[in-house]
PDB file of N, CA, C, O and CB in Angstrom:
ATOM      1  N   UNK A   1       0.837  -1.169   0.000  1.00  0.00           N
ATOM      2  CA  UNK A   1       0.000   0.000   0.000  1.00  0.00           C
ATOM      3  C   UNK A   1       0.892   1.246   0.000  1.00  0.00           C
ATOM      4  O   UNK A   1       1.859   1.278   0.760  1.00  0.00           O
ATOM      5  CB  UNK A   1      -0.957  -0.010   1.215  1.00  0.00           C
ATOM      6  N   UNK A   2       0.641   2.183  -0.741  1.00  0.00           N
ATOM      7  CA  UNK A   2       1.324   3.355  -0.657  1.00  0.00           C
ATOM      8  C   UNK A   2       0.937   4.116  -0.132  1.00  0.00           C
ATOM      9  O   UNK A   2      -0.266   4.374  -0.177  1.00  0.00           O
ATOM     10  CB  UNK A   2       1.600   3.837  -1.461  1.00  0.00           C
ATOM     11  N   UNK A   3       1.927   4.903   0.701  1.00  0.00           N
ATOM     12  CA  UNK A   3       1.998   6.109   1.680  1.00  0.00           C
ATOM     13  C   UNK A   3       1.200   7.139   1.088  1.00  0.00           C
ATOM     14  O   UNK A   3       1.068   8.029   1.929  1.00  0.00           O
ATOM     15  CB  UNK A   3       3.473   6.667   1.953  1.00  0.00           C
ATOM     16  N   UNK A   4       0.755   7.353   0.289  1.00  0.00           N
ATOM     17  CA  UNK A   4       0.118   8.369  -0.422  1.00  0.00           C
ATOM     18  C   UNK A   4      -1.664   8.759  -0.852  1.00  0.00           C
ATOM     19  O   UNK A   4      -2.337   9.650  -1.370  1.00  0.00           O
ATOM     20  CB  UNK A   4       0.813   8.156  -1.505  1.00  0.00           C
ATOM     21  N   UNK A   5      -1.842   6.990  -0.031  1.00  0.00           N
ATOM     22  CA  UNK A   5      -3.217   6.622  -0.586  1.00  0.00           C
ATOM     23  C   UNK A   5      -3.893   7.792   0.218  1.00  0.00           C
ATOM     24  O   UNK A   5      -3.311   8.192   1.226  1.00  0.00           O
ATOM     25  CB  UNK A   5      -3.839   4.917  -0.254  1.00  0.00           C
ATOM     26  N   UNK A   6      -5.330   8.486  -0.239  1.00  0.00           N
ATOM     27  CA  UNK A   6      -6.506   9.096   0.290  1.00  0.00           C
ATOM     28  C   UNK A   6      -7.210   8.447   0.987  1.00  0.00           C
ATOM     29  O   UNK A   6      -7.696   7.387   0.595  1.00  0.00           O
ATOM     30  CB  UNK A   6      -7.241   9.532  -0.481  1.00  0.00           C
ATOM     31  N   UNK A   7      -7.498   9.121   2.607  1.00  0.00           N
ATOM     32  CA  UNK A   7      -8.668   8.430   3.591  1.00  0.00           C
ATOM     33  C   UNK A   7      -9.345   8.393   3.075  1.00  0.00           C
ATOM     34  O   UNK A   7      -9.421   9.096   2.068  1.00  0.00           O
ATOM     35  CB  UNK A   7      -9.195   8.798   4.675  1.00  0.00           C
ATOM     36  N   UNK A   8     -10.635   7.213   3.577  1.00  0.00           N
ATOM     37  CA  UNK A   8     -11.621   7.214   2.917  1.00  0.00           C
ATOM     38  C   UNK A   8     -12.664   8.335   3.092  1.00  0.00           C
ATOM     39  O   UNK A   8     -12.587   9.023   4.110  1.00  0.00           O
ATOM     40  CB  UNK A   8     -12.048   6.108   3.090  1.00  0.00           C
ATOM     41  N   UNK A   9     -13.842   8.632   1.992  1.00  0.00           N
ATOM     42  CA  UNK A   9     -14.046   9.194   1.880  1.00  0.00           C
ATOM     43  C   UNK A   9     -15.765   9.250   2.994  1.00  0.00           C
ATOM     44  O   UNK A   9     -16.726   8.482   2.949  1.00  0.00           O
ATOM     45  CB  UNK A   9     -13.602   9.237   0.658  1.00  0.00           C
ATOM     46  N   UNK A  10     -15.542  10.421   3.832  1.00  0.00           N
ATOM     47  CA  UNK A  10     -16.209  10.865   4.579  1.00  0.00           C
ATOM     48  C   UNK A  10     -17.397  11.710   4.661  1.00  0.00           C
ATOM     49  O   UNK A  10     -17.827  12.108   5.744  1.00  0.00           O
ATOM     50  CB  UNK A  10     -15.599  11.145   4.980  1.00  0.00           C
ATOM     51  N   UNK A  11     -17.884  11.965   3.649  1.00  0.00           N
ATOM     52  CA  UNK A  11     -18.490  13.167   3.190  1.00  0.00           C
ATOM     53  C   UNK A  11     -19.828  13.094   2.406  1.00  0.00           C
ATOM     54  O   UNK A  11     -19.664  13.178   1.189  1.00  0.00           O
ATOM     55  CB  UNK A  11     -17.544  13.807   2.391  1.00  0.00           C
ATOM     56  N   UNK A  12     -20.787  12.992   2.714  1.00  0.00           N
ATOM     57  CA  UNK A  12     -22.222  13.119   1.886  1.00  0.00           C
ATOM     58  C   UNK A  12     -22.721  14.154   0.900  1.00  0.00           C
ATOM     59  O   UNK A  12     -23.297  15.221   1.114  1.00  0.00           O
ATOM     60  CB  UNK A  12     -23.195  13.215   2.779  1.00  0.00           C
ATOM     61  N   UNK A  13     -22.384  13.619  -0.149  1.00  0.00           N
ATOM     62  CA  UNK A  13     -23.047  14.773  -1.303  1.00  0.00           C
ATOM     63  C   UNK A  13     -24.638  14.601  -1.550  1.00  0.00           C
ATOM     64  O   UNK A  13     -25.185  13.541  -1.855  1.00  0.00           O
ATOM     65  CB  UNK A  13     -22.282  14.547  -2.960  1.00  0.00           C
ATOM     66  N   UNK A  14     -25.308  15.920  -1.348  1.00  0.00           N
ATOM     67  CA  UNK A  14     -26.904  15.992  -0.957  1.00  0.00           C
ATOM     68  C   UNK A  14     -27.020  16.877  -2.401  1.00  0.00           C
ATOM     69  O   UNK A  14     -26.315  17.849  -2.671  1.00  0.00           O
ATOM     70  CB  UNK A  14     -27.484  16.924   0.863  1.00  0.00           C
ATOM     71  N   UNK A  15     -27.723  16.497  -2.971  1.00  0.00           N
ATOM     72  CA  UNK A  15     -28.500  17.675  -4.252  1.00  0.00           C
ATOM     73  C   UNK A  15     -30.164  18.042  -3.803  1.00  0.00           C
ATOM     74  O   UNK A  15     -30.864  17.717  -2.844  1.00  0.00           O
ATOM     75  CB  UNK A  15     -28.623  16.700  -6.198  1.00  0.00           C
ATOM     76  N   UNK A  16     -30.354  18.779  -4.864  1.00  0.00           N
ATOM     77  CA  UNK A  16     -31.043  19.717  -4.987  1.00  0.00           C
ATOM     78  C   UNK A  16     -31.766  20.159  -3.192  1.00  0.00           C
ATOM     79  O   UNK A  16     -32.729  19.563  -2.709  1.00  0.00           O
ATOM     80  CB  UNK A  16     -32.057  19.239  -6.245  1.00  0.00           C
ATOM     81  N   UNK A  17     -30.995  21.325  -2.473  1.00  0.00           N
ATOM     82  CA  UNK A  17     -30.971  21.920  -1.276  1.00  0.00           C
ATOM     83  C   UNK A  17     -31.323  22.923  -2.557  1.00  0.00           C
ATOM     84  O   UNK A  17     -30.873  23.242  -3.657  1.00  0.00           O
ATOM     85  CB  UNK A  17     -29.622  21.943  -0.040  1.00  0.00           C
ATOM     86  N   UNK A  18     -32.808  23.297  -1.360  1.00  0.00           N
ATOM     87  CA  UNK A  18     -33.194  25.077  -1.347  1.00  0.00           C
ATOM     88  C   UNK A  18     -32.343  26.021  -1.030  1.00  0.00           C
ATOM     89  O   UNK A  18     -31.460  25.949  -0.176  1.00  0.00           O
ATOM     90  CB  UNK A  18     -34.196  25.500  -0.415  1.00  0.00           C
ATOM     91  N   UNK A  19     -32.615  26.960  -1.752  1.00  0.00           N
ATOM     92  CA  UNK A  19     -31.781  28.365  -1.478  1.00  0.00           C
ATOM     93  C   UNK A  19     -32.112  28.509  -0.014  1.00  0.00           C
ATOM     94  O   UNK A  19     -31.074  28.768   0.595  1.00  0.00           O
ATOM     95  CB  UNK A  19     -32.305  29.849  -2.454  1.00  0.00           C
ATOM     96  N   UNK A  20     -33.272  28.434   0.871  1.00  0.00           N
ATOM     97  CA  UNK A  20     -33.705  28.705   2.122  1.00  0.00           C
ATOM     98  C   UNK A  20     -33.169  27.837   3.157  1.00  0.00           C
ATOM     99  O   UNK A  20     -33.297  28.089   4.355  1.00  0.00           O
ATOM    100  CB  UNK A  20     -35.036  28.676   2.139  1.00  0.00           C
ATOM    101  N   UNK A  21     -32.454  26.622   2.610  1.00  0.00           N
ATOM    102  CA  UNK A  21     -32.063  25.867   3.431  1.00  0.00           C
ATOM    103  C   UNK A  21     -30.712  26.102   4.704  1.00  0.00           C
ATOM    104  O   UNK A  21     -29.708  26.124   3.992  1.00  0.00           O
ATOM    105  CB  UNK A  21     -31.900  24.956   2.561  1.00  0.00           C
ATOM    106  N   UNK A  22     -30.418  26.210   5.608  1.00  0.00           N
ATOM    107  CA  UNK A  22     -29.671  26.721   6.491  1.00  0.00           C
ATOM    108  C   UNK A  22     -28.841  25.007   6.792  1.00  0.00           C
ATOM    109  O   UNK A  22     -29.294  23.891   6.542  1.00  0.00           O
ATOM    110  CB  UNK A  22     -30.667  27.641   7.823  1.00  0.00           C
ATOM    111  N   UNK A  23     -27.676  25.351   7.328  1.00  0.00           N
ATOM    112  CA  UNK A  23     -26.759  24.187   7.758  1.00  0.00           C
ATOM    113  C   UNK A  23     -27.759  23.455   8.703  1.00  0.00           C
ATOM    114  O   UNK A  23     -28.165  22.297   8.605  1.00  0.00           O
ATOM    115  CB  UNK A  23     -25.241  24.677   8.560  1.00  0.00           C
ATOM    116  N   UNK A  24     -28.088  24.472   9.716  1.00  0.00           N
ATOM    117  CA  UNK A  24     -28.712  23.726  10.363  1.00  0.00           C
ATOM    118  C   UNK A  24     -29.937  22.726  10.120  1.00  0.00           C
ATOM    119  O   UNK A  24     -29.970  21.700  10.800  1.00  0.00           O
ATOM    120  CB  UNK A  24     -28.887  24.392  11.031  1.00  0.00           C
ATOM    121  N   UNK A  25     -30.812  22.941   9.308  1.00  0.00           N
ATOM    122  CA  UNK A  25     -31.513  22.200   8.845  1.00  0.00           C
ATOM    123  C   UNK A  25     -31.291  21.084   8.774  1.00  0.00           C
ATOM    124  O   UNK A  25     -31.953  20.219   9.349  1.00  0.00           O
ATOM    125  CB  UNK A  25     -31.759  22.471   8.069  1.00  0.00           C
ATOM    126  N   UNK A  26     -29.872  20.792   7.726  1.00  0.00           N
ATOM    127  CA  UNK A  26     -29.286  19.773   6.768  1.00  0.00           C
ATOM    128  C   UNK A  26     -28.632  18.907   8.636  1.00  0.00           C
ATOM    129  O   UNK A  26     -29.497  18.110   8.998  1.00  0.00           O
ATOM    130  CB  UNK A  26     -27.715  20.665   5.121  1.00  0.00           C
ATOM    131  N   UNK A  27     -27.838  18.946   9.313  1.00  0.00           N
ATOM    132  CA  UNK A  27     -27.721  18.695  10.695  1.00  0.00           C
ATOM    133  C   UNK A  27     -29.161  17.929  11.291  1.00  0.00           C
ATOM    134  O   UNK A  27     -29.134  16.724  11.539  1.00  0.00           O
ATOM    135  CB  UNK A  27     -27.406  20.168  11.420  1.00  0.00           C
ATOM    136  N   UNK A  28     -29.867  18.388  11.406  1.00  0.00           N
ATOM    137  CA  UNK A  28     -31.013  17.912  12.091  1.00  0.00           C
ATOM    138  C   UNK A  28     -31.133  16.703  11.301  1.00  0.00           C
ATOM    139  O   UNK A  28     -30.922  15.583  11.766  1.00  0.00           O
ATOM    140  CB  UNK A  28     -32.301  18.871  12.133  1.00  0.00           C
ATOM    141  N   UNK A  29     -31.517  16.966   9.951  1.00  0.00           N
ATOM    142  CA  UNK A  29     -31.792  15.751   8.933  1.00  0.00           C
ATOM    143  C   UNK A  29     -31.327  14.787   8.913  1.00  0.00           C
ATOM    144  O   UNK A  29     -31.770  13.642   9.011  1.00  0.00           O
ATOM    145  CB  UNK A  29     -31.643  15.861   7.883  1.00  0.00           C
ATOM    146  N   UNK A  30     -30.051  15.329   8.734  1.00  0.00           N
ATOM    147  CA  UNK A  30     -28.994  13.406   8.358  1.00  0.00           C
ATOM    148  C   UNK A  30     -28.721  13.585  10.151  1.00  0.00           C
ATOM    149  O   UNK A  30     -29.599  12.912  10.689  1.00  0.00           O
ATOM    150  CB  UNK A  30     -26.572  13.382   6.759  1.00  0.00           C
ATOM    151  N   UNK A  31     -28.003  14.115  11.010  1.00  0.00           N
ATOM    152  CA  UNK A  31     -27.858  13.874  11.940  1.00  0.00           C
ATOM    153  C   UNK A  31     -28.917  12.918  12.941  1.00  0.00           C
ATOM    154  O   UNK A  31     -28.821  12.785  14.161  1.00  0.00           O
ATOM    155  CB  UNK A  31     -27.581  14.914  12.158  1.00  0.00           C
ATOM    156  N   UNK A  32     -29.650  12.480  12.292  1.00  0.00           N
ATOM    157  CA  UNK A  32     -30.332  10.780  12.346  1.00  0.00           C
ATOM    158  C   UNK A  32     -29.405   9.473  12.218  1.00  0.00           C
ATOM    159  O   UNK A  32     -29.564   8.376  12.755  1.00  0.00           O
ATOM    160  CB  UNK A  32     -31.388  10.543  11.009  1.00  0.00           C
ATOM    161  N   UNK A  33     -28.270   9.962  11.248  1.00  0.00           N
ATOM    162  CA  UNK A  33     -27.918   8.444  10.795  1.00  0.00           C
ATOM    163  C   UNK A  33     -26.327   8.892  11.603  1.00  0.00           C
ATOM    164  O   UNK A  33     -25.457   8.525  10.813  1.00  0.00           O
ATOM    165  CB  UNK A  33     -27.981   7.927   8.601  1.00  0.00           C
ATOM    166  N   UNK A  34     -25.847   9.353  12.503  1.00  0.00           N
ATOM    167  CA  UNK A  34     -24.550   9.635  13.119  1.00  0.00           C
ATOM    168  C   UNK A  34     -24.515  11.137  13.357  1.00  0.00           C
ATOM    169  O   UNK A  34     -25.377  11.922  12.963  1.00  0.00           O
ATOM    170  CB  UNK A  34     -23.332   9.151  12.211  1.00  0.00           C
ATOM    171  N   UNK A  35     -23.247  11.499  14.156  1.00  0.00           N
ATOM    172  CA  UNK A  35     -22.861  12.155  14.605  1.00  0.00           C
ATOM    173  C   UNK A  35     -22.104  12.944  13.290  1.00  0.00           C
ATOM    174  O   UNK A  35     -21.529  12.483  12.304  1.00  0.00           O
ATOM    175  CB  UNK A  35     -22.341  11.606  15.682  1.00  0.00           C
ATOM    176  N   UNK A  36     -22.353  14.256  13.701  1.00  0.00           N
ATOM    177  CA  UNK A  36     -21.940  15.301  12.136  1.00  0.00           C
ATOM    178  C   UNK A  36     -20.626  15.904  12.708  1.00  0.00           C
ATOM    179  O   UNK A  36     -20.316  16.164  13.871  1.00  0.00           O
ATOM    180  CB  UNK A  36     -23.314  16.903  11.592  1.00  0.00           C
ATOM    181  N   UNK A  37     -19.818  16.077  11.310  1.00  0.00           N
ATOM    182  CA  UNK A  37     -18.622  17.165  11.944  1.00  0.00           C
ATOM    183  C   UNK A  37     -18.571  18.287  10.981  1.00  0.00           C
ATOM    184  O   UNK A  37     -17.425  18.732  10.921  1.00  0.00           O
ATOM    185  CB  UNK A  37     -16.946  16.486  12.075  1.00  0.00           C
ATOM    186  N   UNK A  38     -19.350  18.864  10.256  1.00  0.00           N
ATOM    187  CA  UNK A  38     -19.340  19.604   9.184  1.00  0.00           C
ATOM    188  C   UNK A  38     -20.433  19.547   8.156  1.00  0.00           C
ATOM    189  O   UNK A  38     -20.487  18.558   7.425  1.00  0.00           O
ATOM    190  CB  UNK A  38     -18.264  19.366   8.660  1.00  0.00           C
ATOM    191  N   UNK A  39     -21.397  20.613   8.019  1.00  0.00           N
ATOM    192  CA  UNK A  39     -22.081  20.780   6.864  1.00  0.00           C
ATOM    193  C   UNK A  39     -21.346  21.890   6.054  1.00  0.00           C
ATOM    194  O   UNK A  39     -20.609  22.716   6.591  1.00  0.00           O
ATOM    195  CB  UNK A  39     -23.534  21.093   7.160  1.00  0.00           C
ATOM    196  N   UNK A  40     -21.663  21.831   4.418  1.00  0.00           N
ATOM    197  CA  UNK A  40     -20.923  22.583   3.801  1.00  0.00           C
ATOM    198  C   UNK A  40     -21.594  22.972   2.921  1.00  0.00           C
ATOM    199  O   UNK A  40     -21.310  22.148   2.051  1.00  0.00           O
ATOM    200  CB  UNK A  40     -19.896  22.178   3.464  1.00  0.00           C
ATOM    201  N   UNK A  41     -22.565  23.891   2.318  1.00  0.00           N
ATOM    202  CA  UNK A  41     -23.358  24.729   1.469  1.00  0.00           C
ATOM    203  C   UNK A  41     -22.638  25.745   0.290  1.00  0.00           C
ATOM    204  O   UNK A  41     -22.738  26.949   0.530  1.00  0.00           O
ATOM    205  CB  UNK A  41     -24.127  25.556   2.446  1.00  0.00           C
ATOM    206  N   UNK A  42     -22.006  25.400  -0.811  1.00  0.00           N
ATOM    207  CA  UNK A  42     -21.149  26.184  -1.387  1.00  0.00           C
ATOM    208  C   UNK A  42     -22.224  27.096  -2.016  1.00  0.00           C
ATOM    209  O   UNK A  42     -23.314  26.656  -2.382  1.00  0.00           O
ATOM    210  CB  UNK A  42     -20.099  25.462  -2.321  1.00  0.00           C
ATOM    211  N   UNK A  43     -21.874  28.338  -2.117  1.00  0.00           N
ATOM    212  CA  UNK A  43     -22.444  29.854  -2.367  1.00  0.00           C
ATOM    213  C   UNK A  43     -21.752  30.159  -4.376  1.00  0.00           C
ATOM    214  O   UNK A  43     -20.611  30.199  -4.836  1.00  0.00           O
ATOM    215  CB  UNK A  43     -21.412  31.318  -0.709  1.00  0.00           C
ATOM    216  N   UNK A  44     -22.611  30.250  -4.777  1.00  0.00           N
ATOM    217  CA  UNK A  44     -22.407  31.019  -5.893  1.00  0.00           C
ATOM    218  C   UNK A  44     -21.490  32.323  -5.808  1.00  0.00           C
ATOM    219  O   UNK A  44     -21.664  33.153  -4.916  1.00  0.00           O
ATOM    220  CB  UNK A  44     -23.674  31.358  -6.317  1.00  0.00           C
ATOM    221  N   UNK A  45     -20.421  32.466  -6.866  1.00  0.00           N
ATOM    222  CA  UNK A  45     -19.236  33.411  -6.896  1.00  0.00           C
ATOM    223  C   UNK A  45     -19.862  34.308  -6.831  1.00  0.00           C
ATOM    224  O   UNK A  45     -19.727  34.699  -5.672  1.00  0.00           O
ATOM    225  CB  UNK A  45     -18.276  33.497  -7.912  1.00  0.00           C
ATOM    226  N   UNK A  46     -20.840  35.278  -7.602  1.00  0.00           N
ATOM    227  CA  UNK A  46     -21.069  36.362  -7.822  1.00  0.00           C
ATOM    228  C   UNK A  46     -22.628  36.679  -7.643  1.00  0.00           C
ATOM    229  O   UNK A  46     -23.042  37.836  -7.710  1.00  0.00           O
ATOM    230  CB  UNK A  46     -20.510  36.584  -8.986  1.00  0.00           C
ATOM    231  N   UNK A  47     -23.440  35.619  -7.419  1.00  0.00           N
ATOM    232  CA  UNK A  47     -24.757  35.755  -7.090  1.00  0.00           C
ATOM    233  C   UNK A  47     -24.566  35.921  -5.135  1.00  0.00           C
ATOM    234  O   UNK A  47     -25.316  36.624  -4.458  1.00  0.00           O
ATOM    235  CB  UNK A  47     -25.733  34.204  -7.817  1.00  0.00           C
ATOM    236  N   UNK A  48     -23.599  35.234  -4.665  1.00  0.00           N
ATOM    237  CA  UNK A  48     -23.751  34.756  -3.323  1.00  0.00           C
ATOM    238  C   UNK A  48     -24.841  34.239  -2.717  1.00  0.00           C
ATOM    239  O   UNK A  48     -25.137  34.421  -1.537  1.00  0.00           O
ATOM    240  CB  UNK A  48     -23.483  35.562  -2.630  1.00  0.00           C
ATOM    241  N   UNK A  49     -25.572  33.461  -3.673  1.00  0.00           N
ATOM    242  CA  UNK A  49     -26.387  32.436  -3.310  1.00  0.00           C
ATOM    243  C   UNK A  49     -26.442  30.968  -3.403  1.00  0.00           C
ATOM    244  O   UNK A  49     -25.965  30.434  -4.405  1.00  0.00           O
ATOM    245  CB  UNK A  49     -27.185  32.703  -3.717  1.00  0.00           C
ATOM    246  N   UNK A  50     -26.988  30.235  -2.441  1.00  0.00           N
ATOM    247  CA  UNK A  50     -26.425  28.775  -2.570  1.00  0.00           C
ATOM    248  C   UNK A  50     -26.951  28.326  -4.009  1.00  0.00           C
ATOM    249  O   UNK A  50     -27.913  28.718  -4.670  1.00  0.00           O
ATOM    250  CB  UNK A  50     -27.011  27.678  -1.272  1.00  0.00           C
ATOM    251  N   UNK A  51     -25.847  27.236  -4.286  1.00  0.00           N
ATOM    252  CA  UNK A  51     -25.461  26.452  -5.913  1.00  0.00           C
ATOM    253  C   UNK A  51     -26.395  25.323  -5.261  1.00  0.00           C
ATOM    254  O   UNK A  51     -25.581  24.400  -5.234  1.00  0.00           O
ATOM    255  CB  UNK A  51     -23.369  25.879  -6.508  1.00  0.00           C
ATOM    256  N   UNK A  52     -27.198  24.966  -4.892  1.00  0.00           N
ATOM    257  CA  UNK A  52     -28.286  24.008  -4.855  1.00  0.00           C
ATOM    258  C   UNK A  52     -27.543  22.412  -4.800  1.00  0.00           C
ATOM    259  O   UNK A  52     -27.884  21.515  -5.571  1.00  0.00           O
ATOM    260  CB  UNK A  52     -29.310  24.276  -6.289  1.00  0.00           C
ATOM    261  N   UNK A  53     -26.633  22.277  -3.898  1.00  0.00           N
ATOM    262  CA  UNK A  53     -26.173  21.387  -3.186  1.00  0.00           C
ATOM    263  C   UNK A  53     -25.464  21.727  -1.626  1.00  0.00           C
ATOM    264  O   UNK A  53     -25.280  22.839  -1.131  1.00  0.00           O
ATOM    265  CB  UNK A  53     -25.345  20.821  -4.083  1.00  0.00           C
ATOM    266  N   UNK A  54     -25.171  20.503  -1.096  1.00  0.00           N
ATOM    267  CA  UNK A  54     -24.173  20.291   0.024  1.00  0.00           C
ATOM    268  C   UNK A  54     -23.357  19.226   0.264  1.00  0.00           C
ATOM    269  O   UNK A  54     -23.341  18.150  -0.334  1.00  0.00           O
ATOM    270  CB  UNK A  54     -24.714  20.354   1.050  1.00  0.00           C
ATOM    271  N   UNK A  55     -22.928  19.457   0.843  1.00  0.00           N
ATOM    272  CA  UNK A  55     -21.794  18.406   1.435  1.00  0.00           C
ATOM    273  C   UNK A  55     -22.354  17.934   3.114  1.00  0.00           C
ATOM    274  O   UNK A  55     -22.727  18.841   3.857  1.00  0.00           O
ATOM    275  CB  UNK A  55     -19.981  19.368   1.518  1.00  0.00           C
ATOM    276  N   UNK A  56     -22.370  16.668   3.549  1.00  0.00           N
ATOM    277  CA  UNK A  56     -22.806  16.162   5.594  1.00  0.00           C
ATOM    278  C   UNK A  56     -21.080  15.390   5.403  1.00  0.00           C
ATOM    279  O   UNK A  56     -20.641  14.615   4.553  1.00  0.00           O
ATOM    280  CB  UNK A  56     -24.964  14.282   6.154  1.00  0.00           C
ATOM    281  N   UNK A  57     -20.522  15.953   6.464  1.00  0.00           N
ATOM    282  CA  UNK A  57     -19.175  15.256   6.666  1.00  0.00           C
ATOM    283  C   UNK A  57     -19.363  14.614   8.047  1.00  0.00           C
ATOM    284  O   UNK A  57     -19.883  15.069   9.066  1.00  0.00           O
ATOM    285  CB  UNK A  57     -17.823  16.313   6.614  1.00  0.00           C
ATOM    286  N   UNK A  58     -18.884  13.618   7.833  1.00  0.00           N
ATOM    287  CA  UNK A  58     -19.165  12.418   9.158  1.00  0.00           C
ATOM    288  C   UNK A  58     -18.072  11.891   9.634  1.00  0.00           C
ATOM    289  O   UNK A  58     -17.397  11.452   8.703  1.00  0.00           O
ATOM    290  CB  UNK A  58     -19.990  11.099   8.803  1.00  0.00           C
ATOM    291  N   UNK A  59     -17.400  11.669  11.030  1.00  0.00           N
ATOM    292  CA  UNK A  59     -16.092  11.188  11.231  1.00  0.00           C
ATOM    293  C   UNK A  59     -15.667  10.313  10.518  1.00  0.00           C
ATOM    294  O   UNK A  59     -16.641   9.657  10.149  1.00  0.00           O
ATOM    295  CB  UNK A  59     -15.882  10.794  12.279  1.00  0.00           C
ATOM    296  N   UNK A  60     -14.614   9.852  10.037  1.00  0.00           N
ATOM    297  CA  UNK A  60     -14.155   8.723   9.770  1.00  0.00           C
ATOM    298  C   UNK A  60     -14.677   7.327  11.092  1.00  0.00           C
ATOM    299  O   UNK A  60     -15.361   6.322  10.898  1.00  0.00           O
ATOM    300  CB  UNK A  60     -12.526   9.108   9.622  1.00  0.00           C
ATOM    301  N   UNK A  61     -14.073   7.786  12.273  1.00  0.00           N
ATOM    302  CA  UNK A  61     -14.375   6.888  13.104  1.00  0.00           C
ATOM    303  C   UNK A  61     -15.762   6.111  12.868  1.00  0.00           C
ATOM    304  O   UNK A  61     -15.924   4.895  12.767  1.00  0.00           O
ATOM    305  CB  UNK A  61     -14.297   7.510  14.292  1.00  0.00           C
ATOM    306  N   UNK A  62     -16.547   6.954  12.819  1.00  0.00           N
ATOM    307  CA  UNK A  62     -18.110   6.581  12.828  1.00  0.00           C
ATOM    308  C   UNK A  62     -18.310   5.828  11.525  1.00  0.00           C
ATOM    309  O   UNK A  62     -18.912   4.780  11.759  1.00  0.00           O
ATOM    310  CB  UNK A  62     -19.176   7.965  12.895  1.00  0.00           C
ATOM    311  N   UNK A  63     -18.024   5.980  10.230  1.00  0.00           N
ATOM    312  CA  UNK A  63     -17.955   5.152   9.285  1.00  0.00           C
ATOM    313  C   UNK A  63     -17.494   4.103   9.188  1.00  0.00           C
ATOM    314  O   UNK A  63     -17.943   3.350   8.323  1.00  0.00           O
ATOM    315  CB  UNK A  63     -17.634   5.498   8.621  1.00  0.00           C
ATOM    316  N   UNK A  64     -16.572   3.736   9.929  1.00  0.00           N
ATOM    317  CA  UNK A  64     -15.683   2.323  10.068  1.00  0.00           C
ATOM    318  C   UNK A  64     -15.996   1.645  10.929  1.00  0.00           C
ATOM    319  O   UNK A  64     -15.488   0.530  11.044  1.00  0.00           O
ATOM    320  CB  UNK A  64     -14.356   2.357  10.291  1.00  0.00           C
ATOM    321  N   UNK A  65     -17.106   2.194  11.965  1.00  0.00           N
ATOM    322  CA  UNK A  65     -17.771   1.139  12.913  1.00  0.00           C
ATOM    323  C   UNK A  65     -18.899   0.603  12.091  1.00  0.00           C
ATOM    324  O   UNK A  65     -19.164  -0.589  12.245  1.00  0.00           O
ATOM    325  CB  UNK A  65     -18.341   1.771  14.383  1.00  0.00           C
ATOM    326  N   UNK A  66     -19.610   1.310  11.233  1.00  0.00           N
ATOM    327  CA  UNK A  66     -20.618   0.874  10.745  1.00  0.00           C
ATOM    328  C   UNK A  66     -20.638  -0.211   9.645  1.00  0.00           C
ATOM    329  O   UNK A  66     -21.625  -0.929   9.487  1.00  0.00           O
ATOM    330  CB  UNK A  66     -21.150   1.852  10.431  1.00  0.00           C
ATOM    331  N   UNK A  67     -19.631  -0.302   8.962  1.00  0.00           N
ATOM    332  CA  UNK A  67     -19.108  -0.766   8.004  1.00  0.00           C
ATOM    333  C   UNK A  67     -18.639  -2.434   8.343  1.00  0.00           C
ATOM    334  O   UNK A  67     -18.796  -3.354   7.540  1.00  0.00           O
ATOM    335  CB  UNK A  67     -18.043   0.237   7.658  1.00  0.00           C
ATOM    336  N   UNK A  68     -18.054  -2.565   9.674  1.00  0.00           N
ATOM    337  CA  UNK A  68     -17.540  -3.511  10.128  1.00  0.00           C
ATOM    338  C   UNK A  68     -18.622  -4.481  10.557  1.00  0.00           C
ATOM    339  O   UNK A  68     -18.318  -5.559  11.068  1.00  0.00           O
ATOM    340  CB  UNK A  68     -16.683  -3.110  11.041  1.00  0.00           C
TER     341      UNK A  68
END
């Protein structure tokens, strides 16, 4: 195995999120299925409005218990 490999990947890609939608929302939601360490709502460059996705980032730890 090489020293170089990428952790696995931790991170929930959610589509079509409302413009009205707040982190917190998205938290309440999935924060059903584990413990959250990060929601991430990327904003349009020049509109500064959300691009109608997100990201739910979940420990690694917590993924590798479930998995097992």
């Amino acid at each position: 195995m090489s020293r170089y490999t990428r952790p696995p990947n931790t991170s929930l890609f959610v589509r079509n999120v409302a413009d009205a939608t707040r982190p917190e929302d998205l938290r309440r939601e999935f924060g059903r299925y584990g413990p959250i360490v990060d929601v991430y709502i990327p904003l349009d460059f020049y509109t500064r409005r959300p691009r109608g996705f997100a990201y739910v980032q979940y420990p690694l730890f917590y993924l590798i218990l479930i998995s097992e």
